[in-house]
C-alpha positions in Angstrom: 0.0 0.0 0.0 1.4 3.3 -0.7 1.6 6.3 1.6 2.3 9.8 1.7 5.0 12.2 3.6 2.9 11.2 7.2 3.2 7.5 6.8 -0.3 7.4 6.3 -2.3 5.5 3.2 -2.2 7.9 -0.3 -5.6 9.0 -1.5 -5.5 6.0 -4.4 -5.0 3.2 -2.1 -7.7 4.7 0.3 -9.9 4.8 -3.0 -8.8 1.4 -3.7 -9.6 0.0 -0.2 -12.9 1.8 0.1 -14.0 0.3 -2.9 -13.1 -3.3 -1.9 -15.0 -2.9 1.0 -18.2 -1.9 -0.7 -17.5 -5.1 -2.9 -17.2 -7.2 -0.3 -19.7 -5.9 1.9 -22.2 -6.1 -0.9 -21.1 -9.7 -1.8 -21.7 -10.9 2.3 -25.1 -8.7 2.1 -26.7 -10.1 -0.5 -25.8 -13.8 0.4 -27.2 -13.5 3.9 -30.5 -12.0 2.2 -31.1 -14.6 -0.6 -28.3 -17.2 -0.3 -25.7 -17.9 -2.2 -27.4 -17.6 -5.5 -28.8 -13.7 -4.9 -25.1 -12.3 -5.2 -25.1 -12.0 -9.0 -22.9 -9.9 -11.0 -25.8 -7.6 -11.4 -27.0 -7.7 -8.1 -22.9 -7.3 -6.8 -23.1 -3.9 -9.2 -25.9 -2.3 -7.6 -25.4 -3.2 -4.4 -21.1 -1.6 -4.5 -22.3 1.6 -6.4 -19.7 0.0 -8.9 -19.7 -1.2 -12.6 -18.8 -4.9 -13.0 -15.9 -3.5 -15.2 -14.9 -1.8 -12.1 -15.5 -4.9 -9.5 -13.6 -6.8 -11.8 -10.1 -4.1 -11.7 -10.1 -4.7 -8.2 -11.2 -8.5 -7.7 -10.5 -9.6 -11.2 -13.7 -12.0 -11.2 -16.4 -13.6 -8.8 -14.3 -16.7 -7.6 -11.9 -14.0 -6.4 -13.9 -12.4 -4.7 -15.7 -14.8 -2.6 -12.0 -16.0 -2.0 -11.5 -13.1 -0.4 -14.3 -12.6 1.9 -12.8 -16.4 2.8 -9.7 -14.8 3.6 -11.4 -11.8 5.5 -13.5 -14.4 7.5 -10.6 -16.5 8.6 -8.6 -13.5 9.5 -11.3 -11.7 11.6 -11.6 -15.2 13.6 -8.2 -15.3 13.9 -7.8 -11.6 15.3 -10.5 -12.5 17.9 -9.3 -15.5 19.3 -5.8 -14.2 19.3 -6.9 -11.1 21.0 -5.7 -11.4 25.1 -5.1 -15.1 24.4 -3.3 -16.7 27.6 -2.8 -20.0 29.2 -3.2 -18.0 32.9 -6.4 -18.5 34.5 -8.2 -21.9 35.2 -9.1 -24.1 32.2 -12.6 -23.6 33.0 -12.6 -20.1 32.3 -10.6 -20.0 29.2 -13.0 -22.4 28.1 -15.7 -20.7 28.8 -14.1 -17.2 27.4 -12.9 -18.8 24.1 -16.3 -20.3 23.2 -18.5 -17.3 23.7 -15.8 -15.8 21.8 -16.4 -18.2 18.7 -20.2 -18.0 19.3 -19.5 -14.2 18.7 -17.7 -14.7 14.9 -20.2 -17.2 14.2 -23.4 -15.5 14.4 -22.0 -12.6 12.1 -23.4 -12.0 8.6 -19.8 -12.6 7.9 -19.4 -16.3 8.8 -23.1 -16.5 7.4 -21.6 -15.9 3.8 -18.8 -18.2 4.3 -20.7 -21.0 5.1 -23.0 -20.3 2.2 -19.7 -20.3 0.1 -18.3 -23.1 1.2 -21.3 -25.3 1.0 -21.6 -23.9 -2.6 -18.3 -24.8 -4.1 -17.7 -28.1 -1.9 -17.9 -30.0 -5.3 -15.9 -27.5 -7.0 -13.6 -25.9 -4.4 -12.3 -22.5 -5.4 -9.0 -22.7 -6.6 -8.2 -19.0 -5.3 -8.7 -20.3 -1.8 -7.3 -23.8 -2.0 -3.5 -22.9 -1.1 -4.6 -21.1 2.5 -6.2 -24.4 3.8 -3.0 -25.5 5.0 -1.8 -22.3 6.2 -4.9 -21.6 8.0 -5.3 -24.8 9.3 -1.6 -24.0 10.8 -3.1 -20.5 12.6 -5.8 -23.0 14.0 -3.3 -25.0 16.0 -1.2 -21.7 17.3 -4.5 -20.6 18.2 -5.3 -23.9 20.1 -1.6 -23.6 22.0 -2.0 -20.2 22.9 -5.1 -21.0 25.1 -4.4 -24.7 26.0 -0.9 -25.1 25.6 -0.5 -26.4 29.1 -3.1 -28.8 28.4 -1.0 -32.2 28.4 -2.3 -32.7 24.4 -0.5 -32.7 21.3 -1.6 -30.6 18.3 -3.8 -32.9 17.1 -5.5 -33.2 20.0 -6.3 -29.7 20.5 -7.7 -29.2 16.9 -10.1 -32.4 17.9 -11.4 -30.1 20.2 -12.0 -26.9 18.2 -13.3 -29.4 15.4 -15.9 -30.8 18.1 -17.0 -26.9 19.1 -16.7 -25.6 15.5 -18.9 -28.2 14.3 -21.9 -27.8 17.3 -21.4 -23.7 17.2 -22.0 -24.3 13.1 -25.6 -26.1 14.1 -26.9 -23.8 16.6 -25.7 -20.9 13.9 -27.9 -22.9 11.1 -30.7 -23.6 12.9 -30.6 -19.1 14.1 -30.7 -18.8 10.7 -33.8 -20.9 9.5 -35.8 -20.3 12.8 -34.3 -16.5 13.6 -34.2 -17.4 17.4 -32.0 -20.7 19.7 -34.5 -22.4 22.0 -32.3 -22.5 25.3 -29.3 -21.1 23.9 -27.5 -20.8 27.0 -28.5 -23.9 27.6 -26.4 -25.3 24.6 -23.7 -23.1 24.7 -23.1 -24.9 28.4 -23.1 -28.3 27.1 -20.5 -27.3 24.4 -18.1 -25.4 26.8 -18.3 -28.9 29.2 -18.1 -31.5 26.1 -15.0 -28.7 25.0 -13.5 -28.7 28.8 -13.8 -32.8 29.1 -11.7 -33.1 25.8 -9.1 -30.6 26.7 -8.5 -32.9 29.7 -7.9 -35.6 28.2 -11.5 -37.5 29.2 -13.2 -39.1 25.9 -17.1 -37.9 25.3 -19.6 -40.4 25.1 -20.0 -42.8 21.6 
């Protein structure tokens, strides 16, 4: 990104990130009020205040595009869960703390989209985003190891864990989504954060 004399970002590359935003905000609005389908070129171009020629200078097509909101959703997860992470306090509380936490990313219209995305190119993954799974499955673990690294559990272990939440927070977002309200959220948010605690020390859950 460019700057001027101040250090700060030149007019262009404000311009330039403004516009991305739009984009992408546009993109994640329209999925979370029609699906997947509803974010059409067309649709994309009205929503920005852009022409498609223009979404395309700065995304270069779709595909790249819903990449990056992708990328945007695994990096505000990431920022997060890595905010004030620590292995002080007792397990129960960092528990606790780091599944409201997810609970948080995952009812955004954010983490809406990219489940709509993902579920819509799982038979034709998106090449654009195919070369971070390995690097964000990486983050994952340093995540893991900055919360439970005292936990007597090897990487694998740990991503067990945030597998087991990730998957249950994923159900209770779904079922937000197709019923607008939980029925005893609280209720299931408790279960998760003991399943999560029980696996972190070392006890198996139930077959």
């Amino acid at each position: 990104m460019t700057t001027d004399d101040t250090g700060k970002p030149g007019k262009q590359a404000q311009k330039t990130r403004i516009a991305r935003e739009k984009i992408l905000n546009a993109v994640i609005s329209l999925i979370n009020e029609g699906g997947f389908g509803a974010a059409s070129s067309s649709k994309i171009s009205r929503r920005s205040g852009l022409t498609w020629g223009a979404v395309q200078h700065h995304f270069g097509s779709k595909e790249d595009i819903l990449a990056a909101i992708l990328d945007q959703s695994h990096q505000r997860f990431t920022e997060l869960m890595d905010s004030d992470a620590s292995t002080a306090g007792s397990l129960k509380n960092r528990v606790d703390q780091f599944v409201e936490r997810m609970w948080q990313h995952y009812q955004s219209d954010l983490y809406v989209a990219t489940l709509e995305i993902l579920l819509a190119s799982r038979k034709n993954p998106l090449t654009a985003a195919e070369s971070k799974i390995q690097q964000q499955s990486s983050s994952h673990a340093d995540t893991m190891q900055a919360w439970f690294g005292d936990c007597s559990l090897n990487d694998e272990d740990l991503l067990e864990a945030l597998i087991y939440t990730h998957t249950f927070l994923t159900g209770l977002m779904i079922e937000q989504v197709f019923e607008g309200e939980i029925a005893n959220e609280q209720a299931h948010l408790d279960r998760i954060k003991r399943s999560m605690l029980m696996m972190l020390r070392g006890k198996k859950l139930l077959a």
